[in-house]
N, CA, C and O atoms as a Tripos MOL2 file, in Angstrom:
@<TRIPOS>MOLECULE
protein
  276   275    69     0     0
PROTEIN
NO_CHARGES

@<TRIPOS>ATOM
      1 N          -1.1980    2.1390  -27.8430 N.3       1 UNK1
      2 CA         -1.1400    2.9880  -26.6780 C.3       1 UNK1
      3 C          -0.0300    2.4780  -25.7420 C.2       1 UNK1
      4 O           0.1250    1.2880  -25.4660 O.2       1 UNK1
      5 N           0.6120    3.3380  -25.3500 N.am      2 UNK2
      6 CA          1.9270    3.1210  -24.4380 C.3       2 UNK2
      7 C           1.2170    2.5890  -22.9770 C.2       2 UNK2
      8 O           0.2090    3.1030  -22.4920 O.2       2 UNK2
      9 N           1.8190    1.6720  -22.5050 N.am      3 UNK3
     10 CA          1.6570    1.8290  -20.3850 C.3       3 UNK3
     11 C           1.9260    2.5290  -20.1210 C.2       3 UNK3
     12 O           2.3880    3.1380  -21.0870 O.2       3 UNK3
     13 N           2.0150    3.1100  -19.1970 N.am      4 UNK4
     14 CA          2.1270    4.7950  -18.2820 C.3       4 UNK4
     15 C           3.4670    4.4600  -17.9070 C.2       4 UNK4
     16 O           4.3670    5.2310  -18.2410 O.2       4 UNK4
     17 N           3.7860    3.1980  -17.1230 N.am      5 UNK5
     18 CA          5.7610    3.5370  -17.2470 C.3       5 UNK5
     19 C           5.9950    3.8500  -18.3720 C.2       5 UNK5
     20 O           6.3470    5.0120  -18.5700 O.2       5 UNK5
     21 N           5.8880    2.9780  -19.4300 N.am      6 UNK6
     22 CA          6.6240    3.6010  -20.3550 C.3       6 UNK6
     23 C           6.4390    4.6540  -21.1880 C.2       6 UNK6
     24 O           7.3350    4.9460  -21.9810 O.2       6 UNK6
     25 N           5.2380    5.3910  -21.1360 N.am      7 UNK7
     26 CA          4.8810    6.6740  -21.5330 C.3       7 UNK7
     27 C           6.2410    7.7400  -20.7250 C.2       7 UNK7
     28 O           6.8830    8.6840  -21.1850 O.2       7 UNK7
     29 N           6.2820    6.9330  -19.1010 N.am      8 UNK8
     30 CA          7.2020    7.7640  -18.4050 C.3       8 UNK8
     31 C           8.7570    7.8540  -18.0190 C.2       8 UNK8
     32 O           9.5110    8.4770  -17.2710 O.2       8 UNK8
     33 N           8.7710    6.6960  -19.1380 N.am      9 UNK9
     34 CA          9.9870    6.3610  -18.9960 C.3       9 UNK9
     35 C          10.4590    5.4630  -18.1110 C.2       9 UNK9
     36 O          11.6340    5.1090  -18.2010 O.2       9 UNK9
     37 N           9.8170    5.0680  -17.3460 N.am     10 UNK10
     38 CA         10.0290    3.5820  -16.2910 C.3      10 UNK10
     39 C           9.6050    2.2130  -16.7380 C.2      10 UNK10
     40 O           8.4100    1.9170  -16.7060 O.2      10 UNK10
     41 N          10.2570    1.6020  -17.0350 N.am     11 UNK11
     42 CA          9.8220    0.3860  -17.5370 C.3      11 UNK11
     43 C           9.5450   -0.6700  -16.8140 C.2      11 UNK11
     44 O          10.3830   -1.2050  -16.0880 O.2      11 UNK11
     45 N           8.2740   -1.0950  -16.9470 N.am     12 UNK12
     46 CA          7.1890   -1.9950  -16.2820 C.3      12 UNK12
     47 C           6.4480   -1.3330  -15.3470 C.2      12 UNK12
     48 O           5.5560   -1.9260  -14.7410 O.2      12 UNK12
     49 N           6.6830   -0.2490  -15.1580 N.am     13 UNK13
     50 CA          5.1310    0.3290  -14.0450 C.3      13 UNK13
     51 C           4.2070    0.5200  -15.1150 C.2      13 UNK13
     52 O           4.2440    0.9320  -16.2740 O.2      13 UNK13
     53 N           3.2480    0.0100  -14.1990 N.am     14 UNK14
     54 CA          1.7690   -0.1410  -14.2550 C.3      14 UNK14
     55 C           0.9740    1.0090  -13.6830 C.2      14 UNK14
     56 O           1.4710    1.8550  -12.9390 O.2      14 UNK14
     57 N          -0.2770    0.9960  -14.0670 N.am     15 UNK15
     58 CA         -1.3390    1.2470  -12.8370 C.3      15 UNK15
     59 C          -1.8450    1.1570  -11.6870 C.2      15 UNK15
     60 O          -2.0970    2.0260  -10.8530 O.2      15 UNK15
     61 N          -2.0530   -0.4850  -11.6790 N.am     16 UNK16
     62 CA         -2.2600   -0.8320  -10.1990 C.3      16 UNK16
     63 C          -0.8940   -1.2670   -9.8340 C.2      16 UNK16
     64 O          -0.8650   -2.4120   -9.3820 O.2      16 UNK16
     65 N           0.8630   -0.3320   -9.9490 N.am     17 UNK17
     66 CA          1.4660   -0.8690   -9.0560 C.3      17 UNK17
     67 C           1.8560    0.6040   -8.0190 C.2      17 UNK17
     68 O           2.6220    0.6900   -7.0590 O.2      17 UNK17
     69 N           0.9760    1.6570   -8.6810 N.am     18 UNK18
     70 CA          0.7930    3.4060   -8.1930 C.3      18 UNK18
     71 C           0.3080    3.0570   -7.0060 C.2      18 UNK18
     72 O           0.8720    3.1070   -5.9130 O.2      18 UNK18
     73 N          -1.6530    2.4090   -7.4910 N.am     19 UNK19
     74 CA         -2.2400    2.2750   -6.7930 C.3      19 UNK19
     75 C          -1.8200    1.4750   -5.5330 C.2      19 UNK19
     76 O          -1.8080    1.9750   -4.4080 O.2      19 UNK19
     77 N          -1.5010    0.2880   -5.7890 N.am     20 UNK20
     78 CA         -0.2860   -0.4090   -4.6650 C.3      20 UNK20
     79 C           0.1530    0.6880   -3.6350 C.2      20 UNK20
     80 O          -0.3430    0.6560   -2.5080 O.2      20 UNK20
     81 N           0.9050    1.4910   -3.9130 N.am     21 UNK21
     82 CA          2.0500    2.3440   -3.6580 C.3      21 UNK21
     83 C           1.1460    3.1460   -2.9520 C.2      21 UNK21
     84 O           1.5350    3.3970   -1.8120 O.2      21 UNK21
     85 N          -0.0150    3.6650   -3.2830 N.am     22 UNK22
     86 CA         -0.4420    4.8780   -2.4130 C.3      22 UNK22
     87 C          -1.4120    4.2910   -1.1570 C.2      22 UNK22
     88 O          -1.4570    4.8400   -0.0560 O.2      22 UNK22
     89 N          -2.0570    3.2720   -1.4560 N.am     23 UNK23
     90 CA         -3.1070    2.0980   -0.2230 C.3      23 UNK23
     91 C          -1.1920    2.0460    0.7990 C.2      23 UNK23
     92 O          -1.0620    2.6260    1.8770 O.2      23 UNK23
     93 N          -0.3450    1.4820    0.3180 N.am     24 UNK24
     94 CA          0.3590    1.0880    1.1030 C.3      24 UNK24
     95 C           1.0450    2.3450    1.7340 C.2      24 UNK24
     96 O           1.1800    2.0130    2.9120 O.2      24 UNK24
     97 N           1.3830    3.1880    1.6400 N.am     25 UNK25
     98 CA          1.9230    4.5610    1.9430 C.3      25 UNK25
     99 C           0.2030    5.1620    2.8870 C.2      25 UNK25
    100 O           0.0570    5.4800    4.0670 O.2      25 UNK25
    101 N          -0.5480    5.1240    2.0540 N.am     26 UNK26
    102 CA         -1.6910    5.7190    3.1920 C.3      26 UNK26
    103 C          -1.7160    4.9670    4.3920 C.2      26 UNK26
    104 O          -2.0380    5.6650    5.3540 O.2      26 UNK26
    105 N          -1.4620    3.6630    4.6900 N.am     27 UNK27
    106 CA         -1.4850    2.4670    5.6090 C.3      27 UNK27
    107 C          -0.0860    2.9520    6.3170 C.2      27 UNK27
    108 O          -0.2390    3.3650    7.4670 O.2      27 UNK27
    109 N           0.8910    2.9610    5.9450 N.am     28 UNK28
    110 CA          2.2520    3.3100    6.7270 C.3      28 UNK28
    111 C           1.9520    4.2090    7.5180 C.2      28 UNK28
    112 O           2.0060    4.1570    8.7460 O.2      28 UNK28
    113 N           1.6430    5.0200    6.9000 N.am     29 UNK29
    114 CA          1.5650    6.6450    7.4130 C.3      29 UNK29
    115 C           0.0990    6.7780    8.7200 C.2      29 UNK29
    116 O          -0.5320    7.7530    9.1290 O.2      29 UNK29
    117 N           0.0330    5.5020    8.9950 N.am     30 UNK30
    118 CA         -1.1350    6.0380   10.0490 C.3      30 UNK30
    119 C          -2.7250    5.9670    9.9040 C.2      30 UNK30
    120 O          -3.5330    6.0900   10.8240 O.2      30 UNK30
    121 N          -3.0420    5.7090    8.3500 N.am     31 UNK31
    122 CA         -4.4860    5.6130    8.1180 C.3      31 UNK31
    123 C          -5.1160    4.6650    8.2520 C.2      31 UNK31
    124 O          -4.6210    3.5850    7.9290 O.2      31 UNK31
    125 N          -6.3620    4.7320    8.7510 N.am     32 UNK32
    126 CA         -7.5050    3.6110    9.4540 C.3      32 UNK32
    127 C          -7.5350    2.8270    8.0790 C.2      32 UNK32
    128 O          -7.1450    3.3680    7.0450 O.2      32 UNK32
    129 N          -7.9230    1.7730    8.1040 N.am     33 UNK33
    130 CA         -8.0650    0.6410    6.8510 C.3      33 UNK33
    131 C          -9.5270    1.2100    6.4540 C.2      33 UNK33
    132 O          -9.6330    1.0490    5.2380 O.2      33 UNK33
    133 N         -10.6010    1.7580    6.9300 N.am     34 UNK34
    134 CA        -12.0860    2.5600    6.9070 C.3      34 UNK34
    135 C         -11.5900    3.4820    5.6540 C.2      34 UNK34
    136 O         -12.1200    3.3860    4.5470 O.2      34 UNK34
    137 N         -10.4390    4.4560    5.9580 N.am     35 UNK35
    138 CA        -10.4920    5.2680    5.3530 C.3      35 UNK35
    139 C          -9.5330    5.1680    4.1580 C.2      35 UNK35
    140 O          -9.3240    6.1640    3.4650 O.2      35 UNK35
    141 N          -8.7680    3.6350    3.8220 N.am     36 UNK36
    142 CA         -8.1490    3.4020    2.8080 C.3      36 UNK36
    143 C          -8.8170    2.6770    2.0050 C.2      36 UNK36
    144 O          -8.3850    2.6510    0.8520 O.2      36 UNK36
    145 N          -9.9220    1.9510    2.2770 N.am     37 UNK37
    146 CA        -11.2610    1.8470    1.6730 C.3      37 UNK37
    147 C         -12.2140    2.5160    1.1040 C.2      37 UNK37
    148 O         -12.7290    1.9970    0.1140 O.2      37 UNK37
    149 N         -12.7020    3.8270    1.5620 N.am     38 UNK38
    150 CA        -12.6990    4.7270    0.8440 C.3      38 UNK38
    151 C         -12.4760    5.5810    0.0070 C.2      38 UNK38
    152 O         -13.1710    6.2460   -0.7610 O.2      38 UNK38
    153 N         -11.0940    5.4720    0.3000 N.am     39 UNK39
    154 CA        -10.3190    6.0950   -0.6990 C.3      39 UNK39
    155 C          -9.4050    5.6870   -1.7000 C.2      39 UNK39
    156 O          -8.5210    6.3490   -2.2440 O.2      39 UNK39
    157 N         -10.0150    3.5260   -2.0110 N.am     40 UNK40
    158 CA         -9.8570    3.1770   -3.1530 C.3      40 UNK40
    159 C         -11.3110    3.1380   -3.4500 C.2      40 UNK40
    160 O         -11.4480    3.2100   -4.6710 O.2      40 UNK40
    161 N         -12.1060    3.0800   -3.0250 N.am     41 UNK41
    162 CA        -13.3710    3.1170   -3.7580 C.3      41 UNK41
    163 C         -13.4090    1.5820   -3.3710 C.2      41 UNK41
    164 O         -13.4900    0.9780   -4.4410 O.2      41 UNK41
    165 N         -13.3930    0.9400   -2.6240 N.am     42 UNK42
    166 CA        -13.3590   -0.4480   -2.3210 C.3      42 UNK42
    167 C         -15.0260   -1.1420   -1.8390 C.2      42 UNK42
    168 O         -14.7440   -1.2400   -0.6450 O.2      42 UNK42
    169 N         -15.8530   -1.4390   -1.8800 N.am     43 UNK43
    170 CA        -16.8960   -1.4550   -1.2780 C.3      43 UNK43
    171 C         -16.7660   -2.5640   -0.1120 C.2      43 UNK43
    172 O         -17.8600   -2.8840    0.3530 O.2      43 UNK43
    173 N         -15.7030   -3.1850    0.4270 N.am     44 UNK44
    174 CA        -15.5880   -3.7170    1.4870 C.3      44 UNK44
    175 C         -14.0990   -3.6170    1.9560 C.2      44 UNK44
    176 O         -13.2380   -3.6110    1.0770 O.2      44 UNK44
    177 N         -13.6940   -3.5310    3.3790 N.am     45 UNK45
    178 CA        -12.6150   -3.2140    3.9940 C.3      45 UNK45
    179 C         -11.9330   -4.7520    3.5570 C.2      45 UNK45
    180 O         -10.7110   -4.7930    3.7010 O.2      45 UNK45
    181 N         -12.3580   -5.5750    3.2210 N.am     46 UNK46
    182 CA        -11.8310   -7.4330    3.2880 C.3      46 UNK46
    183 C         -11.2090   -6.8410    2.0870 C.2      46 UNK46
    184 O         -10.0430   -6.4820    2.2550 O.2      46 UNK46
    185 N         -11.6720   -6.6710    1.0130 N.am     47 UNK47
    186 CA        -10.6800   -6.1430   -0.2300 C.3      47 UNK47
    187 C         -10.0190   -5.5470   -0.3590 C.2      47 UNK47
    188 O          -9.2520   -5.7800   -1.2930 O.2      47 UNK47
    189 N          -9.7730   -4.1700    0.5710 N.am     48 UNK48
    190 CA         -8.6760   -3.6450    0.9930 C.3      48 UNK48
    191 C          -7.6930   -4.1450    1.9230 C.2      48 UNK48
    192 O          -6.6800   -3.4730    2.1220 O.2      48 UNK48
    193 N          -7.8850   -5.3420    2.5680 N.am     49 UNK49
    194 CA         -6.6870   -6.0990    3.1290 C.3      49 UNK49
    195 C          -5.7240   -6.7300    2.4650 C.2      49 UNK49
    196 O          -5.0460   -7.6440    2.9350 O.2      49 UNK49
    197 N          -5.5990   -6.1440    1.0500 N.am     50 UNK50
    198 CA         -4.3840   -6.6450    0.5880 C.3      50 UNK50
    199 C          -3.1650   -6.1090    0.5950 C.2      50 UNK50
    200 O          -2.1190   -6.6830    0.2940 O.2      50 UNK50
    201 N          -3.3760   -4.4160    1.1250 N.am     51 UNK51
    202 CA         -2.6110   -3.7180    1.4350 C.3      51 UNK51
    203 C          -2.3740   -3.9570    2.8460 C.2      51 UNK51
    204 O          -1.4420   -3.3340    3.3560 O.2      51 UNK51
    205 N          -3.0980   -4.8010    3.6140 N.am     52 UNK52
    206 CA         -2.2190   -4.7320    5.0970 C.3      52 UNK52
    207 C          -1.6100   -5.4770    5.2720 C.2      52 UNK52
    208 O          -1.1190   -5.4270    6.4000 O.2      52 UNK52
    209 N          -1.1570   -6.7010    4.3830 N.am     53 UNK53
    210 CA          0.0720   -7.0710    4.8040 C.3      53 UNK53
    211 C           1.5600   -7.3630    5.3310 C.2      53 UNK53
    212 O           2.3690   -7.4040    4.4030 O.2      53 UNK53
    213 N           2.0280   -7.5420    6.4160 N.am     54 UNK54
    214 CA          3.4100   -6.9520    6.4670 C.3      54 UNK54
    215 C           4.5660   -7.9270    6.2310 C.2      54 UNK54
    216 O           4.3600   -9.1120    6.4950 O.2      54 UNK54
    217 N           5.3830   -7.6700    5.9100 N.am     55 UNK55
    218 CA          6.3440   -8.0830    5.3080 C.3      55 UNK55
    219 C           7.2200   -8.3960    6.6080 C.2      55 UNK55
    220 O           7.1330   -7.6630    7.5930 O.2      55 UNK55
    221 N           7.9640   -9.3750    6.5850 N.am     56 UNK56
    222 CA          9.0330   -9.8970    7.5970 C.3      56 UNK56
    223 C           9.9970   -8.4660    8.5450 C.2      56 UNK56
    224 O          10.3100   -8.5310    9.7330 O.2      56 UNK56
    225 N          10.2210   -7.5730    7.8340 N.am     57 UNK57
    226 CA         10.9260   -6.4430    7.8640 C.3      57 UNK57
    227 C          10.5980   -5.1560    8.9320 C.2      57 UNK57
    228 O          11.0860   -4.4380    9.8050 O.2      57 UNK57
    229 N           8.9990   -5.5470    7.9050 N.am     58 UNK58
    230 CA          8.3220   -4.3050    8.5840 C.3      58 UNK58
    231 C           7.5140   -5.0350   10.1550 C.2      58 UNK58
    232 O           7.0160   -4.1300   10.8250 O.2      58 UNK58
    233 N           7.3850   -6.0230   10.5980 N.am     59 UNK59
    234 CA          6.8360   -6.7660   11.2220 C.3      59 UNK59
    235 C           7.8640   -6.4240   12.5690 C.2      59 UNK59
    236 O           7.5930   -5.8020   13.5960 O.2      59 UNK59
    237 N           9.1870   -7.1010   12.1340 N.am     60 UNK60
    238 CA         10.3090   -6.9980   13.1150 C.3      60 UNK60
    239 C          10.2740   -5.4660   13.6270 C.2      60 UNK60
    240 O          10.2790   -5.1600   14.8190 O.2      60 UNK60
    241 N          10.2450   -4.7340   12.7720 N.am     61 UNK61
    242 CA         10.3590   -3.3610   12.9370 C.3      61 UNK61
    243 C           9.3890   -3.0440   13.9740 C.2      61 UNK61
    244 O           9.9540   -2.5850   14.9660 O.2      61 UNK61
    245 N           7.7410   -3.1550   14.1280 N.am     62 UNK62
    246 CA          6.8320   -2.7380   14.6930 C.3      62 UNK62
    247 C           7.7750   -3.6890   15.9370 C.2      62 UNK62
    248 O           8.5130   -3.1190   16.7410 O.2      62 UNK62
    249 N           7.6130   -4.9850   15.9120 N.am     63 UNK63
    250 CA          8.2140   -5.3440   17.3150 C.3      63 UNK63
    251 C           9.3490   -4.7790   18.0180 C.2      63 UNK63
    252 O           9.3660   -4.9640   19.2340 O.2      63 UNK63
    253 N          10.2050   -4.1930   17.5470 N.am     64 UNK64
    254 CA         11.2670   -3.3100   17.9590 C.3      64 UNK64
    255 C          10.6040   -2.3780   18.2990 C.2      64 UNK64
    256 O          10.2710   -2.3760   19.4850 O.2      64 UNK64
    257 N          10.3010   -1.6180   17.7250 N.am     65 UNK65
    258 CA          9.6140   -0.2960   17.8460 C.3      65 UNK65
    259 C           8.7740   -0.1750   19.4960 C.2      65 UNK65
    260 O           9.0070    0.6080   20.4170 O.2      65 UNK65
    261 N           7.8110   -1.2130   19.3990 N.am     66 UNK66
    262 CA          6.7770   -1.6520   20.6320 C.3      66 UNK66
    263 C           7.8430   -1.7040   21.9900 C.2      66 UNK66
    264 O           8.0750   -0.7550   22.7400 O.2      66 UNK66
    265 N           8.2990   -2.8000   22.0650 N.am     67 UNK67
    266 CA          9.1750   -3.6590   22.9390 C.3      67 UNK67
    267 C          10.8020   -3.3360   23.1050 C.2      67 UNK67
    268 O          11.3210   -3.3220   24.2210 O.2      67 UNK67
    269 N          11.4970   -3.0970   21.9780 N.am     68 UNK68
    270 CA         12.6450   -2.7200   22.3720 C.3      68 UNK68
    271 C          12.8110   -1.3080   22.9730 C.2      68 UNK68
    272 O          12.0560   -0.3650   22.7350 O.2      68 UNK68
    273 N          14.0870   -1.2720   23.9250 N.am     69 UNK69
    274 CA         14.3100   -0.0110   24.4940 C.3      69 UNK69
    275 C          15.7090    0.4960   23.9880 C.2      69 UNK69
    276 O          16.1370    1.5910   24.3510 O.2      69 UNK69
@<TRIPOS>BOND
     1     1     2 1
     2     2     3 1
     3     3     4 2
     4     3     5 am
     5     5     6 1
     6     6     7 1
     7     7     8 2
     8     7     9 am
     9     9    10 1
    10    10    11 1
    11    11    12 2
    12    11    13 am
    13    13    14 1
    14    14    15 1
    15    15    16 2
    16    15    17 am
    17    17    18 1
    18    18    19 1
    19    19    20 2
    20    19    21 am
    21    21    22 1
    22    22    23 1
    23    23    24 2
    24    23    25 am
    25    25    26 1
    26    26    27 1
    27    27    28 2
    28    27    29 am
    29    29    30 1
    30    30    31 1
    31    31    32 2
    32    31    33 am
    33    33    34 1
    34    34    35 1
    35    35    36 2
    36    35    37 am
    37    37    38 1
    38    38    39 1
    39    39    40 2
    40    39    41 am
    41    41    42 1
    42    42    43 1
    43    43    44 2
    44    43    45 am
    45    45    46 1
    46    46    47 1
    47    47    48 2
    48    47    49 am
    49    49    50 1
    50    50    51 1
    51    51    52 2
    52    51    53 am
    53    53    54 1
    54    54    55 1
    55    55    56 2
    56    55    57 am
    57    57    58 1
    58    58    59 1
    59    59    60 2
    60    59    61 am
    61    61    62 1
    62    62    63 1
    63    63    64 2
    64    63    65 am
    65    65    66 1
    66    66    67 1
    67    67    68 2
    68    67    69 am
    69    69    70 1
    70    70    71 1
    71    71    72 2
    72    71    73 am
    73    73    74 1
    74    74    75 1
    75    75    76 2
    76    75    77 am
    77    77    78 1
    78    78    79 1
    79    79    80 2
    80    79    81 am
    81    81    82 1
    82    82    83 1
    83    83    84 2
    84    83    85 am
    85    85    86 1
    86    86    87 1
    87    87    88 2
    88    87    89 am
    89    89    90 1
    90    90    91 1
    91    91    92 2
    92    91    93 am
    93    93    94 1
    94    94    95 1
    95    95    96 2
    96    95    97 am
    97    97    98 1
    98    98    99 1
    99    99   100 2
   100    99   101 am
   101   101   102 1
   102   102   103 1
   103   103   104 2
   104   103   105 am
   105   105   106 1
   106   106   107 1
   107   107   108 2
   108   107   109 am
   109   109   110 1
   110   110   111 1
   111   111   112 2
   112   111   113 am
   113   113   114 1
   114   114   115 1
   115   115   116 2
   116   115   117 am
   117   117   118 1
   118   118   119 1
   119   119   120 2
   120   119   121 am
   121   121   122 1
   122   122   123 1
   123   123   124 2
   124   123   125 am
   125   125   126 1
   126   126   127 1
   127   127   128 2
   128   127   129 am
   129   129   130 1
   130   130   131 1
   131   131   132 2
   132   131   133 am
   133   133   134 1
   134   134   135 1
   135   135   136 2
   136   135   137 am
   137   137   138 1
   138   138   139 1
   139   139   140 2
   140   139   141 am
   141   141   142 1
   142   142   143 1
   143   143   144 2
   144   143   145 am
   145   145   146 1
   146   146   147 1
   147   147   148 2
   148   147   149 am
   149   149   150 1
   150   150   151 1
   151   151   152 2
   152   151   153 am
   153   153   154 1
   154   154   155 1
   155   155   156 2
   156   155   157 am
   157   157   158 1
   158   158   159 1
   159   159   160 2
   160   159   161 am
   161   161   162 1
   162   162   163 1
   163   163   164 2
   164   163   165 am
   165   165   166 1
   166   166   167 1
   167   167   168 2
   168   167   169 am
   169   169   170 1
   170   170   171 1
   171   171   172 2
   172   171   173 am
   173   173   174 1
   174   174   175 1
   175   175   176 2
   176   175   177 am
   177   177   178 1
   178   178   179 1
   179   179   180 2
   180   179   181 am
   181   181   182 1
   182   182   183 1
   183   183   184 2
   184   183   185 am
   185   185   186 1
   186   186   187 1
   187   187   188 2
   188   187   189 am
   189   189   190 1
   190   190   191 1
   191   191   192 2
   192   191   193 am
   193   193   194 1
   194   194   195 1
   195   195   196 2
   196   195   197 am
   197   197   198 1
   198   198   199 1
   199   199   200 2
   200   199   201 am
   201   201   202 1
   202   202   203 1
   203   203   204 2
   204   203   205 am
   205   205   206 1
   206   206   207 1
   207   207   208 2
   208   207   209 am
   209   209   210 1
   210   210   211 1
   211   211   212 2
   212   211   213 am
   213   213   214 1
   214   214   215 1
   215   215   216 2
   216   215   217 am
   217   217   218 1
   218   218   219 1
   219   219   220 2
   220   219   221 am
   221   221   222 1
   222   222   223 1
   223   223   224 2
   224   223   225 am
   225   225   226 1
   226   226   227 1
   227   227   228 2
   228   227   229 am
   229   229   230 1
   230   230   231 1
   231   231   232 2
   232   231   233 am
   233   233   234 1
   234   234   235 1
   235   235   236 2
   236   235   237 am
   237   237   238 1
   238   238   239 1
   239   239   240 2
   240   239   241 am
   241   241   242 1
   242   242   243 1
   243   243   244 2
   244   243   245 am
   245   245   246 1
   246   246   247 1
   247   247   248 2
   248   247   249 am
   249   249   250 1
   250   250   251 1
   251   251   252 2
   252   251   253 am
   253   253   254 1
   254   254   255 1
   255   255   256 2
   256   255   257 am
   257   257   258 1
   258   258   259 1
   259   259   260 2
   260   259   261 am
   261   261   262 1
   262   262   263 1
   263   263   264 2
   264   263   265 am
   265   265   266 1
   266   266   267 1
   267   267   268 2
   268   267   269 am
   269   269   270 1
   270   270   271 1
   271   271   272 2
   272   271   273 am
   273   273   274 1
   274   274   275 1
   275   275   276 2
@<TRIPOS>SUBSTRUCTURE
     1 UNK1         2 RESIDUE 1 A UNK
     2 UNK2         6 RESIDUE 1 A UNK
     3 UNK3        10 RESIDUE 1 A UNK
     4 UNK4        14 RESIDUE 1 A UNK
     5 UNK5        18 RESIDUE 1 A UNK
     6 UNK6        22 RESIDUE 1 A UNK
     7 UNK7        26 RESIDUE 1 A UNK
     8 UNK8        30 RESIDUE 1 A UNK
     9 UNK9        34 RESIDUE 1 A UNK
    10 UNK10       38 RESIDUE 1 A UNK
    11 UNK11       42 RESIDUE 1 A UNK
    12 UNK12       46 RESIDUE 1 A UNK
    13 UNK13       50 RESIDUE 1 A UNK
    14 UNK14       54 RESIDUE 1 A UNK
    15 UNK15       58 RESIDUE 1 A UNK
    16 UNK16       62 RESIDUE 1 A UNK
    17 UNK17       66 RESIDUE 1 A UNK
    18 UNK18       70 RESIDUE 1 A UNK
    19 UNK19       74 RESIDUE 1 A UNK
    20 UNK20       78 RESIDUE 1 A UNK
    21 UNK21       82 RESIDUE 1 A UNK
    22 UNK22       86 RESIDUE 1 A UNK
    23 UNK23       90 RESIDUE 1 A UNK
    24 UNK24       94 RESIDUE 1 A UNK
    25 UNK25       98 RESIDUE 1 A UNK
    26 UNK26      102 RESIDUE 1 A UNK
    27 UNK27      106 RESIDUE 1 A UNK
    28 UNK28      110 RESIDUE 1 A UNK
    29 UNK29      114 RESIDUE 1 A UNK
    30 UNK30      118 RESIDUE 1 A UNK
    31 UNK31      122 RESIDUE 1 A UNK
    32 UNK32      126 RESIDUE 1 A UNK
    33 UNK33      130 RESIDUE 1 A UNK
    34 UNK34      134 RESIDUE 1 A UNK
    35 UNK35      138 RESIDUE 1 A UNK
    36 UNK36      142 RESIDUE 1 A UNK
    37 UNK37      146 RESIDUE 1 A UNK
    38 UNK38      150 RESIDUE 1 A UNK
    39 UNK39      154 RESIDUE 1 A UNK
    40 UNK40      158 RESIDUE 1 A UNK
    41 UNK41      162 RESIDUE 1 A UNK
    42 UNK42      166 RESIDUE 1 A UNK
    43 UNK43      170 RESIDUE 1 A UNK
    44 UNK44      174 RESIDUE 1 A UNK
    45 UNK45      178 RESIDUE 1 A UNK
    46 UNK46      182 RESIDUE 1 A UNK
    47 UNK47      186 RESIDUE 1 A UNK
    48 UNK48      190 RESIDUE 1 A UNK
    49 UNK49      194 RESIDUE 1 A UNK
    50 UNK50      198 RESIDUE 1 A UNK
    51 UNK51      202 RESIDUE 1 A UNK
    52 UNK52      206 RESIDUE 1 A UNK
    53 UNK53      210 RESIDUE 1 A UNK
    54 UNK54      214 RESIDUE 1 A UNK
    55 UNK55      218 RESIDUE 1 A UNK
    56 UNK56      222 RESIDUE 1 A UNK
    57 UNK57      226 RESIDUE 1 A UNK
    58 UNK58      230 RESIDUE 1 A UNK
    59 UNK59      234 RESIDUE 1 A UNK
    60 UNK60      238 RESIDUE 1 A UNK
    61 UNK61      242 RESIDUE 1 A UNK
    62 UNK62      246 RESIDUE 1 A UNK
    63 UNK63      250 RESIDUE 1 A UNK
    64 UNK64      254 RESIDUE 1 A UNK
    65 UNK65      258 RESIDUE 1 A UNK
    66 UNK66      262 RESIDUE 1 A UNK
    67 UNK67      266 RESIDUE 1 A UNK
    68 UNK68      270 RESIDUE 1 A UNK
    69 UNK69      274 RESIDUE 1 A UNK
């Protein structure tokens, strides 16, 4: 049986790197960590904190965003 990248022609995507992709995109975009828990099927919000991590980038960014004019 093929991996789904390569069923799709992308080589090395996975499953959980979709799933990755959509917790972290639901999180960008504004969604409560409640409801990105839910909507991995997570039975605790602590296990869904692996998607809230931020990255050096995105961190600076929120501080700009906040504070700079």
């Amino acid at each position: 049986m093929l991996a789904v990248g390569d069923a799709a022609g992308i080589a090395g995507l996975r499953p959980h790197a979709l799933r990755h992709t959509y917790a972290t995109r639901l999180r960008r975009g504004g969604a409560d960590p409640a409801q990105v828990q839910y909507l991995l099927g997570h039975a605790s919000v602590a296990t869904s904190g692996r998607y809230f991590r931020a990255g050096a980038a995105e961190v600076a960014s929120v501080v700009e965003h906040v504070f700079g004019e």
